[in-house]
One Martini backbone bead per residue (centre of mass of N, CA, C, O) as a GRO file, in nm:
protein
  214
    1UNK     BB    1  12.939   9.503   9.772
    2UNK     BB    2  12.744   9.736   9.768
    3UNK     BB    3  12.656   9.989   9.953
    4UNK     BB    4  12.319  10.102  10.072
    5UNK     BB    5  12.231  10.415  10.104
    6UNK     BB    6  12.072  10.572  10.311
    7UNK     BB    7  11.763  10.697  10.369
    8UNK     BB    8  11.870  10.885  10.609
    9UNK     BB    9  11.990  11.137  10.723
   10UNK     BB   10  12.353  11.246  10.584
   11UNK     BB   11  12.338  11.082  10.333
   12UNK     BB   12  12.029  11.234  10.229
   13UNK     BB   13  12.147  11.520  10.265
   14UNK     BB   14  12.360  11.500  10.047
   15UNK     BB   15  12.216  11.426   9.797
   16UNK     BB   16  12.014  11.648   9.835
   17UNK     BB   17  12.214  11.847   9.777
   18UNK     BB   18  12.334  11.766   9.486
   19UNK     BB   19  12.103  11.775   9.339
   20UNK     BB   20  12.051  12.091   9.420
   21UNK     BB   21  12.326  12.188   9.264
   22UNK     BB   22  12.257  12.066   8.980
   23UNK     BB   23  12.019  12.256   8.918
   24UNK     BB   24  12.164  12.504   8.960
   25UNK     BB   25  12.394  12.454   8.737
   26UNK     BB   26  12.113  12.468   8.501
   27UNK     BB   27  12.018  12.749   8.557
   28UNK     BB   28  12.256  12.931   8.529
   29UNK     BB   29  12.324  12.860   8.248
   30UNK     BB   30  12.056  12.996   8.147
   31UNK     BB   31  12.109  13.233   8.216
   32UNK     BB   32  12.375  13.331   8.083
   33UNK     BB   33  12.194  13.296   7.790
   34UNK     BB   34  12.082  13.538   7.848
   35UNK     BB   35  12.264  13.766   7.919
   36UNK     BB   36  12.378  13.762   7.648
   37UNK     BB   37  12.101  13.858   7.527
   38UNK     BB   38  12.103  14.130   7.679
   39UNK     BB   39  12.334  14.223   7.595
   40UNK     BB   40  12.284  14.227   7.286
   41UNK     BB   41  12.059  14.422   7.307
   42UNK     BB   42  12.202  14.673   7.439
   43UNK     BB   43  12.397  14.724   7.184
   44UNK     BB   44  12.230  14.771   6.972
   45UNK     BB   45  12.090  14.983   7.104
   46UNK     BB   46  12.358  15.132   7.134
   47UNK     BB   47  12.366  15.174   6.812
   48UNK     BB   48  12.084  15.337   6.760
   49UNK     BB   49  12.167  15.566   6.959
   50UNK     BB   50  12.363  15.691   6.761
   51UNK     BB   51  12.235  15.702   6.500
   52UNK     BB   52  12.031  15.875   6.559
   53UNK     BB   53  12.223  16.116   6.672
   54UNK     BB   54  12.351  16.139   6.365
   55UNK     BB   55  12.135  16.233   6.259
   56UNK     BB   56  12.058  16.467   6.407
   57UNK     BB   57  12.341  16.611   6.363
   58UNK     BB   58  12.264  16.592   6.042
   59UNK     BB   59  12.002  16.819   6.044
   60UNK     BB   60  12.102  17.036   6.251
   61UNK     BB   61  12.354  17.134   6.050
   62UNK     BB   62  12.154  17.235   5.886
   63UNK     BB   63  12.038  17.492   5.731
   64UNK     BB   64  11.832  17.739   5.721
   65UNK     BB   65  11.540  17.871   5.548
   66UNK     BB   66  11.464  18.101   5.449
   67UNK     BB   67  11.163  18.299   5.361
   68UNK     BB   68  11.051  18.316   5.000
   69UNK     BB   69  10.781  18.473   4.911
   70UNK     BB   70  10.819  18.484   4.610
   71UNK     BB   71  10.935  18.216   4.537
   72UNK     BB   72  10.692  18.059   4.615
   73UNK     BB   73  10.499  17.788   4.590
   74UNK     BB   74  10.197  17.671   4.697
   75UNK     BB   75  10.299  17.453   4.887
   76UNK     BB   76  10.521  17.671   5.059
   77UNK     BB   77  10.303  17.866   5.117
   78UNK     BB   78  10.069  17.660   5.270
   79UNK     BB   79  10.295  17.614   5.479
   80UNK     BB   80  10.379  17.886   5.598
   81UNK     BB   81  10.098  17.986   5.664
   82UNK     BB   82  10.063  17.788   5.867
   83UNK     BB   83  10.278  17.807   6.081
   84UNK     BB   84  10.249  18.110   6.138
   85UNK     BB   85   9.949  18.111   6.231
   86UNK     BB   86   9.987  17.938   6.471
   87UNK     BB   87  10.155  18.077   6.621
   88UNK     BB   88  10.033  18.350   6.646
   89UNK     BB   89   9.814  18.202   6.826
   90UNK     BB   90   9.975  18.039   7.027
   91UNK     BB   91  10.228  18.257   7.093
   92UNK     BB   92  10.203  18.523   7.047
   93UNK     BB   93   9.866  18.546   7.172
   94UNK     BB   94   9.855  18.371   7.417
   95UNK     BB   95  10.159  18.377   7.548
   96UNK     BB   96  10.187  18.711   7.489
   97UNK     BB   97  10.011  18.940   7.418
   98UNK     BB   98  10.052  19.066   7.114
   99UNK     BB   99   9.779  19.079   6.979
  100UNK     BB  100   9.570  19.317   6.938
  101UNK     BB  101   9.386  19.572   7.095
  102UNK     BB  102   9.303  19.402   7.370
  103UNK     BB  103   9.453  19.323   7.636
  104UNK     BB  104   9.740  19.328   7.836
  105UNK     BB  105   9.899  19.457   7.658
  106UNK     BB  106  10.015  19.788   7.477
  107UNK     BB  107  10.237  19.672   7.248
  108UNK     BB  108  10.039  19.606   7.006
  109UNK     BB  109   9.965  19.386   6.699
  110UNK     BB  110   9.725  19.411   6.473
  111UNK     BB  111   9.467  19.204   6.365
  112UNK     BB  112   9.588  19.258   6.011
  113UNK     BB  113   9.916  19.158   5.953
  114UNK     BB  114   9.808  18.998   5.662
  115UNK     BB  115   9.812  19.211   5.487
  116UNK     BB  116  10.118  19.272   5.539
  117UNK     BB  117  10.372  19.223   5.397
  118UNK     BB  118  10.570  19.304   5.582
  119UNK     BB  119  10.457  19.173   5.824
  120UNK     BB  120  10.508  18.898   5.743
  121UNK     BB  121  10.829  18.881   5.697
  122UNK     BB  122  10.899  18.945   5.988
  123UNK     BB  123  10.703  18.698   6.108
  124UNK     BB  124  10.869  18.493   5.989
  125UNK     BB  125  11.152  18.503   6.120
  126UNK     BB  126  11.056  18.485   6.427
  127UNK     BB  127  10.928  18.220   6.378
  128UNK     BB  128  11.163  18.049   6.300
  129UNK     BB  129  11.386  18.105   6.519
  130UNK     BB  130  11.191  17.983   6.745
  131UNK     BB  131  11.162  17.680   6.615
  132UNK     BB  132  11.521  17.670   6.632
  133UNK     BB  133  11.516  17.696   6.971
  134UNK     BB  134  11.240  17.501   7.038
  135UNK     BB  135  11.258  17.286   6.787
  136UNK     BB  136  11.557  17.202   6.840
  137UNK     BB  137  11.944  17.122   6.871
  138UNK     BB  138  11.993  17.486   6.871
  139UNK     BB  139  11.934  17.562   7.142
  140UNK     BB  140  11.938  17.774   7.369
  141UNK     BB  141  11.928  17.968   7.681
  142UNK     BB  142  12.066  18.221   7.501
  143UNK     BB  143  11.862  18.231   7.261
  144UNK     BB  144  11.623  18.289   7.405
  145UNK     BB  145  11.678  18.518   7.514
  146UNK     BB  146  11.755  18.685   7.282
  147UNK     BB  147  11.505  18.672   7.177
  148UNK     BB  148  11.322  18.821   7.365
  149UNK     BB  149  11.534  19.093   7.431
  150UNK     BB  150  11.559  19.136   7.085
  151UNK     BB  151  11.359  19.050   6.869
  152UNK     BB  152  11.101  19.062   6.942
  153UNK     BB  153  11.093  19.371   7.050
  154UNK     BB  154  11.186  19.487   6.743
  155UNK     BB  155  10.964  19.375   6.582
  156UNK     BB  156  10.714  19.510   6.747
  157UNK     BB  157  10.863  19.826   6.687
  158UNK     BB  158  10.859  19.796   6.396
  159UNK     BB  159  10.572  19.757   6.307
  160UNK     BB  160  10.407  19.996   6.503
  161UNK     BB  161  10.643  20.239   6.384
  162UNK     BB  162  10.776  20.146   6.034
  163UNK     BB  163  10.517  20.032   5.895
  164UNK     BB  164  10.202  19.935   5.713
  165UNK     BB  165  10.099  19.891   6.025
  166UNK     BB  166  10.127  20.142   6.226
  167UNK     BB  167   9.851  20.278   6.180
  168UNK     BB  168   9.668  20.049   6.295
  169UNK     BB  169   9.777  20.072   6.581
  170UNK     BB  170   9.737  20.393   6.601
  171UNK     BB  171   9.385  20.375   6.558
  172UNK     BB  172   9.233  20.130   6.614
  173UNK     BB  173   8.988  20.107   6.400
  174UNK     BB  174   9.126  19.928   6.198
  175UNK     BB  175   9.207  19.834   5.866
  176UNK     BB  176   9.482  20.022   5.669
  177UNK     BB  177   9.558  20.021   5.344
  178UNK     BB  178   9.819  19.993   5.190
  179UNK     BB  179   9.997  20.192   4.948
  180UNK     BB  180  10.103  20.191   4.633
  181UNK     BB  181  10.399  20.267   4.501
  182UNK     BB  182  10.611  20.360   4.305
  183UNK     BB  183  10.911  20.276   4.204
  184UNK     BB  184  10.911  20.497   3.983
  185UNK     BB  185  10.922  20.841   3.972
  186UNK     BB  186  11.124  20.862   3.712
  187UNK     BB  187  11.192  20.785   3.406
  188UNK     BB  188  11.394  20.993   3.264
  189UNK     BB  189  11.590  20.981   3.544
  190UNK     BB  190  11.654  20.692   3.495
  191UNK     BB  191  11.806  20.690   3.246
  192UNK     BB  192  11.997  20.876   3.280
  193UNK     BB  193  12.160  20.737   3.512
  194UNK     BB  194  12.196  20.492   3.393
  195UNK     BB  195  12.358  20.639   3.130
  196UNK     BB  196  12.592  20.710   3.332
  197UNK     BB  197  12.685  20.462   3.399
  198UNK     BB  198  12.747  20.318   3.153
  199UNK     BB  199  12.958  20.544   3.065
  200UNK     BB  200  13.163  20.461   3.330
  201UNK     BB  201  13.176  20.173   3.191
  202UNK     BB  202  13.380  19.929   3.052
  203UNK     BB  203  13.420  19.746   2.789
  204UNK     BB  204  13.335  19.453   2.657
  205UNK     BB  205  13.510  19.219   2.567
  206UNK     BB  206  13.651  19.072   2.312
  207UNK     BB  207  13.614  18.750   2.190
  208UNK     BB  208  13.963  18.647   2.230
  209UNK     BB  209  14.118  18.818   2.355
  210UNK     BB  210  14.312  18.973   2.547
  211UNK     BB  211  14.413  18.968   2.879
  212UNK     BB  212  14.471  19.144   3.161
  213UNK     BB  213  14.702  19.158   3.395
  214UNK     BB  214  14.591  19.251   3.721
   0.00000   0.00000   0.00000
């Protein structure tokens, strides 16, 4: 005949011991099955963080497109007018005080610089640049010095001093039209240089010929 384990006392402290060893290696293999889950969304996550990675070093890496304000169809023409106006409103005018004829620096550029093609190319690529600086993971510390202490003043100086900004900047008293000048100045003159340049090269070989080597 089993004896019958004491109700109180060594005996009923080691069942309850006993119980609780077994439901805590219950809840332990519990745990084991989150951590696993764990795991595995953990490495997921640092799979999706790769590739998202490699997505970008290979955006970043493309080549990025100057601005051919000639070629541009309207969609492409309305995209870089929009950021470039932004730029110009945000960047340029609020955060360095270059545009405009009052307050702030004393070499700036006046607010009518949007009617000068040429001024429009400059600050085109200034733009584009300061983009690929700050707004890419192409950017560096070093590049956006550059940015500061080379572009940025070059094209400032290059725009009030050389370009048909400059009277505007000069006279300070409104936009002053840049005149439309001839592309050829004599017609006649250029036709003579033209057929002396074409009568001292070489006459185009007749298809099937052979050609020389070397």
């Amino acid at each position: 005949m089993t004896a019958t384990p004491p109700s109180g006392g060594l005996a009923a402290q080691v069942l309850a011991l006993g119980e609780d060893l077994h439901r805590l290696r219950g809840q332990l293999g519990d745990l084991a099955g989150i951590g696993e889950q764990v795991t595995g969304l953990v490495d997921d996550v640092t799979a999706l963080q790769e590739q998202v990675g490699e997505l970008l070093a290979e955006e970043s890496d493309k080549p990025v497109r100057v601005w051919d304000w000639s070629a541009m169809n309207k969609e492409q023409a309305a995209a870089a007018w929009h950021t470039l106006l932004d730029w110009v409103r945000d960047i340029l005018t609020a955060t360095y005080g270059l545009v405009g004829h009052t307050g702030g620096r004393q070499n700036k550029i006046p607010p009518c610089w949007y009617r000068h093609p040429d001024a429009v190319i400059e600050l085109s690529w200034l733009c584009q640049e300061w983009h690929r600086i700050y707004r890419s993971t192409k950017g560096t510390p070093a590049a956006a010095g550059e940015w500061h202490d080379r572009w940025l003043p070059g094209t400032i100086n290059r725009l009030r001093t050389s370009s048909t900004l400059a009277r505007c900047a000069k006279d300070e008293g409104g936009h002053v039209e840049p005149k439309q000048g001839q592309s050829i100045d004599d017609g006649s003159a250029l036709a003579a240089v033209v057929e002396a340049d074409m009568a001292a090269r070489p006459a185009a070989p007749v298809s099937g010929q052979p050609q020389p080597v070397g």
